[in-house]
C-alpha positions in Angstrom: -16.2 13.2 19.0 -17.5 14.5 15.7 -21.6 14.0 15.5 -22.5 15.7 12.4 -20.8 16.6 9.2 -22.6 18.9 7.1 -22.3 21.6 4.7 -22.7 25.2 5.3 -24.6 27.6 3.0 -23.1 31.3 2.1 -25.2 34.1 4.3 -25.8 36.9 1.6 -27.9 39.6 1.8 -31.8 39.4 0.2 -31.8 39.0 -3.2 -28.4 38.4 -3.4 -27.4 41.7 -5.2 -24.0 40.8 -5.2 -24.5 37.8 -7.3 -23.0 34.9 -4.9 -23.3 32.1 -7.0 -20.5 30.0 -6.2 -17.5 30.0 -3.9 -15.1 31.9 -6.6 -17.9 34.7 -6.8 -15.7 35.7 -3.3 -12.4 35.8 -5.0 -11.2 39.5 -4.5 -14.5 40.4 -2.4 -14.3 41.4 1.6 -16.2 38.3 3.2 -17.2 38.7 7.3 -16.3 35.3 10.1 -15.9 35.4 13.8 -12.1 35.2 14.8 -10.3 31.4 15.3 -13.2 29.4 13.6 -13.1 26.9 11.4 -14.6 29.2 8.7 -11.1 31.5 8.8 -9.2 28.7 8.0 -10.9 27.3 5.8 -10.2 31.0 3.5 -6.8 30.8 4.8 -5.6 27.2 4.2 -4.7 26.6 8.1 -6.1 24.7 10.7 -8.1 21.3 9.5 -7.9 23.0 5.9 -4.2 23.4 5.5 -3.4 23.4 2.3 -6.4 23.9 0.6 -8.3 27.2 1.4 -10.2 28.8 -0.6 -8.0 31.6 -0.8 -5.5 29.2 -2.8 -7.9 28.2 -4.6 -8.9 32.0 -5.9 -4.8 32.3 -6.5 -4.9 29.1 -8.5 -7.7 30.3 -10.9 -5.9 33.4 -11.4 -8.2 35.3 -9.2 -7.9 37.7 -6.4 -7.6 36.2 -2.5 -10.9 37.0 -0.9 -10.6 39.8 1.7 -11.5 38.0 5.1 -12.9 40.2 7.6 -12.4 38.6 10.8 -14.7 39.8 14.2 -14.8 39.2 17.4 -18.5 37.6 17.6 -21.1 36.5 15.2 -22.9 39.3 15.8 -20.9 41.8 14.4 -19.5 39.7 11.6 -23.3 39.7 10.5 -23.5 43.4 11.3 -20.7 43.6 8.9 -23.2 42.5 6.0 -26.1 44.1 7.3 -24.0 47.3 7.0 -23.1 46.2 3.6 -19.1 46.2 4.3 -18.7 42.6 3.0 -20.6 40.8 0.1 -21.0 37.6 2.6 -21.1 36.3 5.8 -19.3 32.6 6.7 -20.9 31.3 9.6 -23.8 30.5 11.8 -26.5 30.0 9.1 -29.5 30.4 11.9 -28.8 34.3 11.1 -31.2 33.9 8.7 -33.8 32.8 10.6 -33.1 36.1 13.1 -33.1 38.4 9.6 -35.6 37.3 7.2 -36.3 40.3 5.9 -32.2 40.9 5.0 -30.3 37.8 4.7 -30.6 34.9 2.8 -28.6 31.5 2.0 -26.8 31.8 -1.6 -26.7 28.9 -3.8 -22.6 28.5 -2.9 -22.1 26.3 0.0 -18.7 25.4 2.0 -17.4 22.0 2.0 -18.7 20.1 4.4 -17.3 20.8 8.0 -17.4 17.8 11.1 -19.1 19.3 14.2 -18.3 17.4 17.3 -18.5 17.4 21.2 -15.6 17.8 23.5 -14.6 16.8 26.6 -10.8 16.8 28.3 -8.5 14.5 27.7 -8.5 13.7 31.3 -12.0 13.0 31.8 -12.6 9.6 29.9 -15.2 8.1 31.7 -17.2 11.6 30.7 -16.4 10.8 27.2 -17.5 7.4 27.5 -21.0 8.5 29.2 -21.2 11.3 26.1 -20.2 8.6 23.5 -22.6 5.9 24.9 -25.8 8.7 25.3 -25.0 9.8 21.6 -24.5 6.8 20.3 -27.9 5.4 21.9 -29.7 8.9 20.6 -28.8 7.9 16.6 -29.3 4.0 17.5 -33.4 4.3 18.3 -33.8 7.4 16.6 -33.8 10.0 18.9 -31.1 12.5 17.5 -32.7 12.2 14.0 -36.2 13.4 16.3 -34.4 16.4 17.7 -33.0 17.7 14.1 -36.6 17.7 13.1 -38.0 19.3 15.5 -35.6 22.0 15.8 -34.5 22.6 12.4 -36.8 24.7 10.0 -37.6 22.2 7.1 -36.8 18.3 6.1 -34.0 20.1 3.6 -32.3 21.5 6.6 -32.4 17.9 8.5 -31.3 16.1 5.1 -28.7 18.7 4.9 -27.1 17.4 8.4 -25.5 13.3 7.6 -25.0 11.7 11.2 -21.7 10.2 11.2 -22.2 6.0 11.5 -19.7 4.4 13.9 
């Protein structure tokens, strides 16, 4: 049940260096994600982005695919920038937040991307407690609360639309 849909900034180092403007400044560049998320397909053009990854794109434009660097946690896909083996890192964007001093949003962003909550299919009175609590939590105002208090900054909460149902 998909809560959220926001975009996701571009994790470059500080200062940017590598000039990560847009989304086609990583055509023919080595770019770091985790393995299986949504960020991999959304390069490759698979998953909830079939047909339209940004690696076609790149192709289209006559431009190199980007060189996706897939790991195995977030950790060392960040690592992967830190080290400088990859221009950019597509992922969690609270990495910033843990490296001030070395990583930084760029002005590209990714399309916006649906997060959600789920629960098995063969649980539905779960999903209909989770539906009801959530839905109750945007209703008085108590989701919109929560961002604020946990996100850094009023960009960062206007950044994150709650779905309306």
């Amino acid at each position: 049940m998909p809560y959220t849909r926001s975009e996701q900034p571009v994790i470059v180092g500080t200062g940017n260096r590598k000039g990560i403007e847009s989304l086609d400044d990583l055509c023919g560049r080595s770019v770091s994600t985790t393995t299986g998320t949504t960020y991999a397909d959304l390069v490759n053009g698979t998953g909830d982005y079939l047909g339209r990854g940004l690696n076609a794109q790149c192709v289209a434009k006559g431009k190199d695919a980007i060189e996706l660097q897939t790991y195995d946690t977030e950790t060392d896909a960040v690592a992967a920038l830190l080290n400088g083996d990859v221009v950019a890192y597509l992922g969690n964007p609270n990495f910033v937040y843990d490296y001030p001093n070395d990583l930084e949003y760029s002005p590209a962003t990714l399309p916006p991307a649906s997060q959600g909550i789920a629960v098995a299919l063969d649980h539905p009175a779960l999903l209909a407690a989770v539906q009801d609590a959530l839905d109750a939590m945007i209703g008085d105002g108590t989701y919109l609360a929560i961002l604020r208090n946990y996100l850094p900054n009023e960009d960062s909460v206007s950044a994150v639309s709650i779905i309306d149902r």
